[in-house]
N, C-alpha and C positions, 0 to 999 in steps of 0.2 A: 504494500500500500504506500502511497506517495505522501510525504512527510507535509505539513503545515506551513506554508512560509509567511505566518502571520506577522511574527517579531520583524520581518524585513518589512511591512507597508507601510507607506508614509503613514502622517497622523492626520494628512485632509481625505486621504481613503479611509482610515476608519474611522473618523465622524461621518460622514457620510454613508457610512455602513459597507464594511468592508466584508464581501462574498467569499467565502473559505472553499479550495479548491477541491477540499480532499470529497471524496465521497465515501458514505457508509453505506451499509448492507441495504439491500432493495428495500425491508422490513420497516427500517427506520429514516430512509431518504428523506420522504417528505418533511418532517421536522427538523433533521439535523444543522440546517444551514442555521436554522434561526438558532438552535439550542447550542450550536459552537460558536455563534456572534453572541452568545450571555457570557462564552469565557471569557470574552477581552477583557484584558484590564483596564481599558478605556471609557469602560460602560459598568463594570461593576467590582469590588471590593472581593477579596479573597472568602469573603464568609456570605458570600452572596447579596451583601447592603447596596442600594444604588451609592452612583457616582458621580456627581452631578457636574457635566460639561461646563461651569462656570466655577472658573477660580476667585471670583470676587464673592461668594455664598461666605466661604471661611473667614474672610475680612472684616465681616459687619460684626458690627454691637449686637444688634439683633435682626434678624430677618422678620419680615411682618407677610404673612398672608392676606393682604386684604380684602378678598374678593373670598375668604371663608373666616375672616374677623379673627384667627389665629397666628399667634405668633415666637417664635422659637426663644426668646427670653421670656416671654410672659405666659406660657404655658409649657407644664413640663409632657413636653411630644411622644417622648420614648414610654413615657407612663402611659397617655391617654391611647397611643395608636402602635404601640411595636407588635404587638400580636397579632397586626391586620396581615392577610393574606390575600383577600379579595378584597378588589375595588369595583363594584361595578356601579353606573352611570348610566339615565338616562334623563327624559328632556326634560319634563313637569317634577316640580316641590312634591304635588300629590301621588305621581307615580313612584315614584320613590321612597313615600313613607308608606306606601302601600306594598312595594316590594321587602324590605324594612321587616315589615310587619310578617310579611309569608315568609321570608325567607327562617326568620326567627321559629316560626312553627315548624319548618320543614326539616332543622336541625338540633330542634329539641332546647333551644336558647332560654334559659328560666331568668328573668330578670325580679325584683324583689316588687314583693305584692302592694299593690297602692299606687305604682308608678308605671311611668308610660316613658317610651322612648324619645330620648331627648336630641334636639333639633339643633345639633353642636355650633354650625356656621349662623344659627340665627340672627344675631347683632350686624349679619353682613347685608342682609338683606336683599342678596342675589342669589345664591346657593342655598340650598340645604342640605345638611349633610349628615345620619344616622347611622351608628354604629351597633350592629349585633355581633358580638365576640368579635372573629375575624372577619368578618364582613363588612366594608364603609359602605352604606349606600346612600349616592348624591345625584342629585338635580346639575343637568350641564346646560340648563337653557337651551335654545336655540342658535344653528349656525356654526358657520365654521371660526369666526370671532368667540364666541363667548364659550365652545367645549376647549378653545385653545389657550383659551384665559385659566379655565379650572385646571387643564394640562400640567400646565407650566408650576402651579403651586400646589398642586394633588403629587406632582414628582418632587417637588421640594417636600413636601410633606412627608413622605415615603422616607426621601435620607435624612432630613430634623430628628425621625421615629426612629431610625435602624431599623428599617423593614425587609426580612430576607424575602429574595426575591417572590414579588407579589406578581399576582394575575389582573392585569383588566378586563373588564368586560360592558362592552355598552347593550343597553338592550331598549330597545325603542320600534316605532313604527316608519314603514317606507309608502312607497308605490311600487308598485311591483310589473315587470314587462312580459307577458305573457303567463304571469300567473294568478290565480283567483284570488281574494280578498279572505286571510286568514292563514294563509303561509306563510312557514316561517324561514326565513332566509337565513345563513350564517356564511358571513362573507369570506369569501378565498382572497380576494385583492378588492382593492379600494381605487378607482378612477375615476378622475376629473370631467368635466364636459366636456373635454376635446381626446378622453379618453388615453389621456396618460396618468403612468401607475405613481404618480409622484405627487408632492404637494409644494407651490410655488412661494416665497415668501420675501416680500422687497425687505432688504434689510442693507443699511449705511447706502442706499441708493443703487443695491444690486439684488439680483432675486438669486436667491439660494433655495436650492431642489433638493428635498430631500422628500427620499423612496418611502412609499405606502404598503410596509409591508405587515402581514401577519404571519404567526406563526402556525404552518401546516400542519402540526403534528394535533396540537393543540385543536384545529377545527376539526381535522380527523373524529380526535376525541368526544369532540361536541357531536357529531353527526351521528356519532354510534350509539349516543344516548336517546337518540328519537324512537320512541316504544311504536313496535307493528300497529297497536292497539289505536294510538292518535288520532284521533276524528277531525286530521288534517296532514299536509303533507308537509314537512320540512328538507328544506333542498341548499346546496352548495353553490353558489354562484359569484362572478363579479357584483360589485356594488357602485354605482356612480353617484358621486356627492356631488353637490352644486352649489353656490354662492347664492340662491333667489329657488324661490317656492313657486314663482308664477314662469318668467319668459326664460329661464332658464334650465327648467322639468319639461319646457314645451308645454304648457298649459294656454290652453285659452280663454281661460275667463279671470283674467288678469287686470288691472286699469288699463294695461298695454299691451297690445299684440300685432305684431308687425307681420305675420307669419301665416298662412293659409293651414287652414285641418290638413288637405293633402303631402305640405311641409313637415305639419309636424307628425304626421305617423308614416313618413319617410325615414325622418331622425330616428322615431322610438325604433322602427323593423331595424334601422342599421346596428343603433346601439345594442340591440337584441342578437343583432346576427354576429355580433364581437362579445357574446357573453355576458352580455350584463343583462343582469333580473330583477335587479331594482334601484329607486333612487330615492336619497334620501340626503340630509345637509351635514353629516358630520364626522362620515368617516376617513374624509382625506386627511383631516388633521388627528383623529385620534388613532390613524396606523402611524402617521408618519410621527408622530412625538414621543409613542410609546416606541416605537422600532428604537428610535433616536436612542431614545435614554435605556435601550434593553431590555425592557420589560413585556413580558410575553402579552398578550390581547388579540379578542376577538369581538365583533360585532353578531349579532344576534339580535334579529327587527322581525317584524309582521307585517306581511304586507294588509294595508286597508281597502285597496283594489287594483285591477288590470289598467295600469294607464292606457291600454292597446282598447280600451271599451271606454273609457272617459277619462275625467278630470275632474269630479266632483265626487268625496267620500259620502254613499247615501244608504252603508246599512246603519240601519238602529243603533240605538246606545247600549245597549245591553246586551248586542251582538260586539259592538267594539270596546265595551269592560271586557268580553269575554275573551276577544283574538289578543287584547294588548297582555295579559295573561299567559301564553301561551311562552315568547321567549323565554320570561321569568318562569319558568317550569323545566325549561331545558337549560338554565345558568343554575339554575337551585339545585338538578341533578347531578351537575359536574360538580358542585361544591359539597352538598351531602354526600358524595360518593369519593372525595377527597379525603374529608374530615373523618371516615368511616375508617378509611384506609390509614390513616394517621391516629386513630382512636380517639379525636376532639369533639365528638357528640355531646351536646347534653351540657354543656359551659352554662354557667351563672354567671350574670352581672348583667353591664349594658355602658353606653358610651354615658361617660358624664366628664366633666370642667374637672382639672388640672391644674387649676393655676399658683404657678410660684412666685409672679410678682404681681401684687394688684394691683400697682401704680401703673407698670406696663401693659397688664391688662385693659385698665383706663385707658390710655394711647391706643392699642390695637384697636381698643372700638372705636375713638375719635378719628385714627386715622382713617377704619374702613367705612365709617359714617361720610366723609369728607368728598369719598368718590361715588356720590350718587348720580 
């Protein structure tokens, strides 16, 4: 077998995400690229802690989360969050204390009688964010701005905490291209509107590309947990994110539409005939940030219907409580059947406040009050 010449790549190829040449056994291919890009030491700590590609993190007084009202002198992190293994993410405050809440039953989580689970980033008043044992589950808003906002200090988060390596996982709802409404998607790659696997980003007045990748092995995983029994199909496919909900999904009933019906289910059959099966606003940035900083993740969505038959979501509400259900069923399997295998079933407690300076505590919330 031909030996790793990883120690020889520059260091702008492995920010960028440096592709290991060796290959393993047929068995384990599909994942090994990503799971030998966790060994680098450029992305992660010998004890598997993230690593966080900014050398000015170490420099400050203190780091402030603002955008989850927490921060690394005024809360003690490694107490409230080092046990977390799971992150998963998805749009709405509600969905997520609703996930929160199942996921806690599905793993046996006993928290102390009287109380109800506490809504940690609350003072931020953009995120929410609840903690069951190793579980965070948080609200990422809307778009590829604001899941890239939570990114950026959900991974600072992770190394404040010494969290060995943790999984993400988004779970949310799409449009789906040639499939029914209630499908559930678990995305292979993440692509842009013009259908590259990359996410684009101006920074010091140049755009820096960095690849939308997930880890194979991982969705593998997820897929094999889809039960014969499911009164729906779950399938593997690309995923296409987009910067707009209306002229940009090809929608026509948008304030603006410059584009003929014939136009736009030209686009949808083309982007269909390149493998993509559904669209949705936030996976180019949460492959590409997680890849970034090493940390494995997968996306997991439901579609609400066939963009190839419309543009307006019109089943019932109680038909779409029920489909947005469906991903959280199959992240809660991969996580109960984790926790099983590691014998963490059945944990007491629940996420509560840490704080070791309540002066700096005061600051964290003035400062994250400030950016409304």
């Amino acid at each position: 077998m031909p030996t790793c010449k990883c120690e020889n790549v520059s260091k702008e190829e492995k920010d960028n995400g440096h592709n290991c040449q060796i290959k393993s056994s047929v068995d384990d291919a599909e994942g090994y690229e990503f799971d030998h890009f966790l060994t680098d030491s450029t992305v992660r700590y010998s004890d598997g802690t993230v690593r966080l590609k900014n050398p000015n993190i170490e420099l400050m007084d203190q780091d402030i989360l603002y955008h989850l009202a927490l921060g690394s002198g005024s809360h003690d992190l490694v107490e409230m969050f080092g046990d977390v293994k799971f992150v998963c993410m998805g749009g709405t405050p509600k969905r997520m204390e609703q996930f929160a809440n199942y996921i806690m039953k599905e793993i046996g989580h006993k928290i102390p009688a009287g109380t109800t689970l506490l809504d940690i980033s609350q003072y931020s008043y953009r995120y929410s964010m609840y903690k069951v044992g190793p579980v965070l589950s948080i609200s990422h808003g809307m778009g590829i701005p604001s899941v890239g906002i939570l990114l950026h200090e959900i991974i600072k988060l992770m190394y404040h905490a010494k969290v060995k390596d943790p999984i993400f996982f988004r779970i949310g709802t799409c449009g789906g291209i040639g499939l029914e409404g209630g499908t559930v998607v678990i995305s292979e790659e993440a692509v842009d509107g013009m259908l590259n696997p990359h996410l684009e980003l101006p920074v010091l007045g140049k755009i820096v590309t960095r690849p939308t990748k997930f880890d194979r092995l991982l969705v593998r995983e997820l897929k094999g947990l889809a039960h014969r029994d499911d009164p729906y199909d779950t399938v593997v496919g690309k995923t296409m994110c987009t910067y707009d909900f209306y002229e940009g999904q090809a929608r026509l009933d948008g304030a603006f539409c410059d584009f003929t019906e014939n136009e736009k289910m030209d686009y949808l059959t083309k982007i269909q005939k390149a493998g993509v099966v559904n669209i949705e606003m936030e996976s180019t940035p949460f492959a590409a940030l997680t890849y970034h900083a090493g940390i494995k993740s997968a996306v997991v969505c439901v579609t609400l219907l066939d963009r190839l038959k419309g543009d307006q979501v019109m089943a019932p509400k109680e038909v779409l409580d029920e489909w947005q259900i469906r991903p959280q069923k199959l992240v809660a399997r991969y996580i109960t059947k984790y926790l099983q295998r590691k014998g963490r079933l059945s944990l007491e407690g629940h996420g509560s406040m840490c704080v070791k300076s309540p002066r700096r505590f005061k600051l964290v919330q003035q400062e994250s009050e400030t950016y409304d």
